[in-house]
N, C-alpha and C positions, 0 to 999 in steps of 0.2 A: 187022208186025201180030201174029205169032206172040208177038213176044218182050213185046208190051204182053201180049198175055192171060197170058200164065205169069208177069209180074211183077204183073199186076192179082190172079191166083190164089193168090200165094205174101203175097201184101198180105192179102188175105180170110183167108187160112188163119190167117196169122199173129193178124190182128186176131178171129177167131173163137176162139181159145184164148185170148188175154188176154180176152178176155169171160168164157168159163167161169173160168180164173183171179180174175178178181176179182170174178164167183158166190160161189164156194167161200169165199174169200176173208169175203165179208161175212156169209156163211150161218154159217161158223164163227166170227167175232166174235161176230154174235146171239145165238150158240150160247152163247158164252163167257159174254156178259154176262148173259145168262139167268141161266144156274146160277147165278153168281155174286150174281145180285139177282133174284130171281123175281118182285119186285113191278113189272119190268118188265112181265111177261106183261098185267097189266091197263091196263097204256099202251098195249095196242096195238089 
């Protein structure tokens, strides 16, 4: 029982970082293409 919860926690953790990871990830594309084309801003 113990070792399902620390492998179900070490699974959350894991899967909670690849989430911020691929936040940052699409914030900073955004970011990118913005600058890069600012006539995005009015498509959004």
């Amino acid at each position: 029982m113990v070792m399902m919860v620390q492998r179900f926690h070490l699974i959350m953790s894991v899967y909670v970082v690849d989430c911020k990871a691929i936040c940052c990830c699409l914030i900073f594309l955004h970011i990118t293409l913005v600058s890069y084309n600012p006539s995005l801003w009015h498509n959004l």
